[in-house]
C-alpha positions in Angstrom: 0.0 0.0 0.0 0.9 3.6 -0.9 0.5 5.4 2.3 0.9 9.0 2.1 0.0 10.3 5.7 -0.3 8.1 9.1 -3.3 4.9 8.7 -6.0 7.8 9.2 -4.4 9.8 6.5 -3.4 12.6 8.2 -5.9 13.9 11.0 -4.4 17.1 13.0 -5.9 15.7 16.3 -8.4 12.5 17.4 -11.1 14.4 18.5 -11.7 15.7 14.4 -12.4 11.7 13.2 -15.4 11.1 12.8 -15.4 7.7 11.3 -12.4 5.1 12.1 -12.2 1.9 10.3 -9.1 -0.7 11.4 -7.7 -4.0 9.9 -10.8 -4.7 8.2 -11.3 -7.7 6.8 -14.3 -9.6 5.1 -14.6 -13.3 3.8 -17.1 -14.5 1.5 -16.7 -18.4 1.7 -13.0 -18.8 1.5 -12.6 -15.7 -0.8 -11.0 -12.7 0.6 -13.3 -9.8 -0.9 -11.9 -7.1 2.1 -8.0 -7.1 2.9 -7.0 -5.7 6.3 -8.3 -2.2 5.2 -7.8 1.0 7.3 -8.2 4.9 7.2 -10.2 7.3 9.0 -12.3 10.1 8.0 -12.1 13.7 9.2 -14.6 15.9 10.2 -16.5 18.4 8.0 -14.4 16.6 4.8 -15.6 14.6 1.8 -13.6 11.2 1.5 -14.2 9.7 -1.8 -13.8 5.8 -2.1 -12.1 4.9 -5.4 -11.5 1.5 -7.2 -12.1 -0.2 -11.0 -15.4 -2.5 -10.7 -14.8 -5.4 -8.2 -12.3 -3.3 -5.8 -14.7 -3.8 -3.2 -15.8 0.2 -3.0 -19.8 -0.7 -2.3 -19.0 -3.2 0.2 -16.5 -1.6 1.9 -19.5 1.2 2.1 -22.2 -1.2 3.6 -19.7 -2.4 6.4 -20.0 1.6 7.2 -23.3 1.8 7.1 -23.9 -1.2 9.1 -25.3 -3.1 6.0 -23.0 -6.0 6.4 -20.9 -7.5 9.2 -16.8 -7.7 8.9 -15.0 -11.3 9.8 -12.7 -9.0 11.2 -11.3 -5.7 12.5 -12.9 -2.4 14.0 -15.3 0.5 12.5 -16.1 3.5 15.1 -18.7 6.1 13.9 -18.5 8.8 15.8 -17.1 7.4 19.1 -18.9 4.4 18.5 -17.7 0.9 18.1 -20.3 -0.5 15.4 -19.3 -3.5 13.9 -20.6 -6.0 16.6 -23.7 -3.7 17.2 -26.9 -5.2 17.1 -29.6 -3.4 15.2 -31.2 -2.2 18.0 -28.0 -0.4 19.3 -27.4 0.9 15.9 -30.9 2.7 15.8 -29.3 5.5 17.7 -26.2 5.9 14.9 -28.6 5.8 12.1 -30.1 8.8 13.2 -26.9 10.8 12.4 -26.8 9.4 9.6 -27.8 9.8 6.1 -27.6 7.5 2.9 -28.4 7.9 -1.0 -28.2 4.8 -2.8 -27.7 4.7 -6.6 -31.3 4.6 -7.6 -32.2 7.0 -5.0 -34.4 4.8 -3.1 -37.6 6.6 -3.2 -41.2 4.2 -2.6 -42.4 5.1 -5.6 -46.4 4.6 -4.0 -45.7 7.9 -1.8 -45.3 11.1 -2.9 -41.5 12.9 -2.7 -42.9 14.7 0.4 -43.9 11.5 1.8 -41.0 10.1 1.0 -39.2 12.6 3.1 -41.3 12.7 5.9 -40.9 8.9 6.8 -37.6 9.2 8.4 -39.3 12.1 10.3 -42.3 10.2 11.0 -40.6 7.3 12.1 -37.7 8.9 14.3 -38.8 12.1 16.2 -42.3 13.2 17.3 -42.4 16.3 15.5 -46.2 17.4 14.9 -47.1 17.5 11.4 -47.0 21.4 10.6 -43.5 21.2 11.3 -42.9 17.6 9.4 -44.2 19.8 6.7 -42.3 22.6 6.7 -38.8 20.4 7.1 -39.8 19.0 4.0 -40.2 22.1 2.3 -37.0 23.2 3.6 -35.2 20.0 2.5 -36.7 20.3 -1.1 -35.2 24.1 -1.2 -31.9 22.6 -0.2 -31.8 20.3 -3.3 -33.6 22.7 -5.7 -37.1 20.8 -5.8 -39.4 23.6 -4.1 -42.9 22.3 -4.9 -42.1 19.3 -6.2 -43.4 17.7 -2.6 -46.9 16.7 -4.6 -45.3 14.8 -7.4 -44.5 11.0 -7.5 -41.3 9.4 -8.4 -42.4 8.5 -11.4 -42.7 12.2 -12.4 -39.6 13.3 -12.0 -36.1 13.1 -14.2 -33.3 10.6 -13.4 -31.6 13.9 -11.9 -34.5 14.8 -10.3 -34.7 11.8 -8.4 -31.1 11.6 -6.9 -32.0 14.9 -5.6 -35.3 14.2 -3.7 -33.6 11.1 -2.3 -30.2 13.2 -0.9 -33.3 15.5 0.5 -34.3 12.3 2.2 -31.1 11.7 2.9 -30.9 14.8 4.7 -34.3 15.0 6.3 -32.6 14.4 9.8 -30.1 16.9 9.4 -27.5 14.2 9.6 -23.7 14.9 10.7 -22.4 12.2 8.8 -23.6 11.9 4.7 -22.2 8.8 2.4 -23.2 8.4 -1.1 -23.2 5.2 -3.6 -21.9 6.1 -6.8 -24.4 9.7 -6.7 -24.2 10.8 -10.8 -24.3 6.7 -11.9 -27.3 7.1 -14.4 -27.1 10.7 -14.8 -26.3 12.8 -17.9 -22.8 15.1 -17.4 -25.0 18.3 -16.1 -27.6 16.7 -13.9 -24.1 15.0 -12.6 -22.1 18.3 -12.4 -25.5 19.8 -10.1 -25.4 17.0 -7.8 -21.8 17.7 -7.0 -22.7 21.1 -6.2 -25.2 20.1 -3.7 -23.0 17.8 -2.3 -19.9 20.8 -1.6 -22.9 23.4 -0.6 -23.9 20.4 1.9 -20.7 20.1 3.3 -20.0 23.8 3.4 -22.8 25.6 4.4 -23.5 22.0 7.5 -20.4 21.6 7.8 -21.3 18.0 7.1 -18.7 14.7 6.6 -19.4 13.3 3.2 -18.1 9.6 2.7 -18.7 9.5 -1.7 -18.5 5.9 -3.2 -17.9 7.0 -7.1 -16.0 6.3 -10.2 -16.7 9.4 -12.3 -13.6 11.5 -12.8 -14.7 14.4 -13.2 -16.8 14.3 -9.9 -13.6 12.6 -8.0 -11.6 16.0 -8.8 -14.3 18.3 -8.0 -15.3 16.9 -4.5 -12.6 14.9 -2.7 -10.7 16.3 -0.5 -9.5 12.8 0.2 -9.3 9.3 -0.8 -8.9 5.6 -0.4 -7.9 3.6 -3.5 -8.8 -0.4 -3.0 -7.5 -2.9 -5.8 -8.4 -6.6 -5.3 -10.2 -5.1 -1.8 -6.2 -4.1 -0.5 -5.8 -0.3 -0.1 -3.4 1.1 -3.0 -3.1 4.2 -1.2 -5.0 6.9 1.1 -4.4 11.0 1.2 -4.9 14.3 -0.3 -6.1 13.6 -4.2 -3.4 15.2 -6.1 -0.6 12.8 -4.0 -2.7 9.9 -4.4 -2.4 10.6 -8.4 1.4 11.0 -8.2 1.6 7.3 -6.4 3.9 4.9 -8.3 1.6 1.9 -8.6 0.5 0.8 -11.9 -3.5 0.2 -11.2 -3.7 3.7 -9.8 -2.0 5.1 -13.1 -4.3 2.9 -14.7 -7.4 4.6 -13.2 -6.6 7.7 -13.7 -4.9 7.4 -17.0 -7.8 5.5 -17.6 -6.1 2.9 -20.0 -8.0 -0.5 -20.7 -7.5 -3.4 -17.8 -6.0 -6.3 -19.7 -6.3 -8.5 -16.7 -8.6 -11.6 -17.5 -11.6 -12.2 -14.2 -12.5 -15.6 -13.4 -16.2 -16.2 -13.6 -16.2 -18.2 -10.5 -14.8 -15.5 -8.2 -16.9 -12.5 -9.6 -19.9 -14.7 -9.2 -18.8 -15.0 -5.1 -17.9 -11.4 -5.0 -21.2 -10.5 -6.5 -23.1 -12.7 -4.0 -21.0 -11.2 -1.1 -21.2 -7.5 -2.0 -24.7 -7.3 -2.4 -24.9 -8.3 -6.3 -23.4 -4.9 -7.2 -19.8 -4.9 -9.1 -18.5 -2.2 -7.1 
């Protein structure tokens, strides 16, 4: 590994990490998809997680979010040991946290505004006046004012990833982590979502953990990263010293030249059962 700051990449003091992941490790079977993978996040930054398809980028995300258990090692969310928690001892955690999957997630049988309200609804005992106006206030944030009354079905692909980040955000979360956000998206609907995502961490002061693959997003947003290859970290810091590193998969990535390398069928099949039946 190409480590270009201490395992945490760098943090001034311990009291600014917000998330801590140590020696993590995750088996599918025999298989190794997870290899003794660590590196901390820092508060108020946006870490982006980088890898070709099969690094291991959306699993390493779900053992964050407390999707999937480890074999091995330790992952702290702000102070808090969570990778033996229980789900009823994570309830707490989720609270603080928000998530936008790839499709964005929305029930489709709701409305957008219904769609926000139900981590409200379900979480805090806010009376409905003021459910009401958090959603409106969310839907400004992402640039959907009076769009609560539509269905998912009505809006644009763009659209979309937007009302689910205002979902996302309906809690006012201190901790925000995103699965490959513009995947789907055409290049300006893609350039507007990264401009939510710096006015979220700059106006909140929020810490934004970005799973992604787009370039052009990677070096608008990250302030740091984590590369994975074959689940091992290739290297974690500041983008532009991650760039200069001499290893020839992250020259590779951001050269973007073709992979030559040939994938057995077998193993992707196990890494595609263990991560969730995503390729990330």
């Amino acid at each position: 590994m190409a480590q270009l700051a201490t395992p945490g990449g760098g943090a001034p003091n311990a009291e600014e990490v917000v998330i801590e992941v140590r020696n993590l490790d995750t088996y599918y079977g025999t298989r190794k998809i997870l290899k003794d993978v660590s590196f901390d996040v820092h508060k108020g930054e946006i870490f982006v997680i980088l890898g070709g398809s099969g690094s291991g980028k959306s699993t390493l995300l779900r053992h964050i979010v407390g999707l999937l258990k480890p074999s091995a090692g330790s992952i702290k969310i702000l102070g808090h040991e969570t990778a033996t928690m229980g789900e009823e001892e994570w309830q707490p955690i989720r609270r603080k946290m928000g998530v936008l999957f790839q499709g964005g997630a929305l029930f489709n049988s709701l409305t957008v505004g219904e769609n926000i309200a139900l981590p409200l609804r379900e979480y805090t005992d806010l009376p409905e006046a003021t459910i009401g106006i958090q959603v409106r206030m969310k839907l400004g944030l992402v640039d959907l004012a009076g769009f609560e009354n539509l269905k998912p079905d009505q809006l644009s692909g763009g659209m979309k990833k937007r009302a689910g980040l205002a979902r996302a955000i309906s809690m006012d979360p201190e901790v925000l982590f995103f699965d490959e956000p513009s995947a789907g998206l055409d290049p300006i609907a893609g350039a507007g979502l990264d401009e939510l995502i710096l006015r979220l961490r700059d106006t909140f002061g929020m810490t934004i953990v970005v799973v992604t693959h787009e370039m052009e997003s990677i070096k608008k947003i990250a302030d740091r990263v984590i590369m994975l290859f074959q689940g091992e970290t290739a290297a974690v810091g500041p983008l532009d010293e991650v760039m200069q590193v001499d290893h020839p998969k992250i020259r590779q990535f951001f050269e973007r030249h073709a992979d030559e390398e040939k994938v057995d069928p077998h193993e992707y099949l196990d890494y595609l059962t263990a991560s969730g039946g995503t390729e990330h």
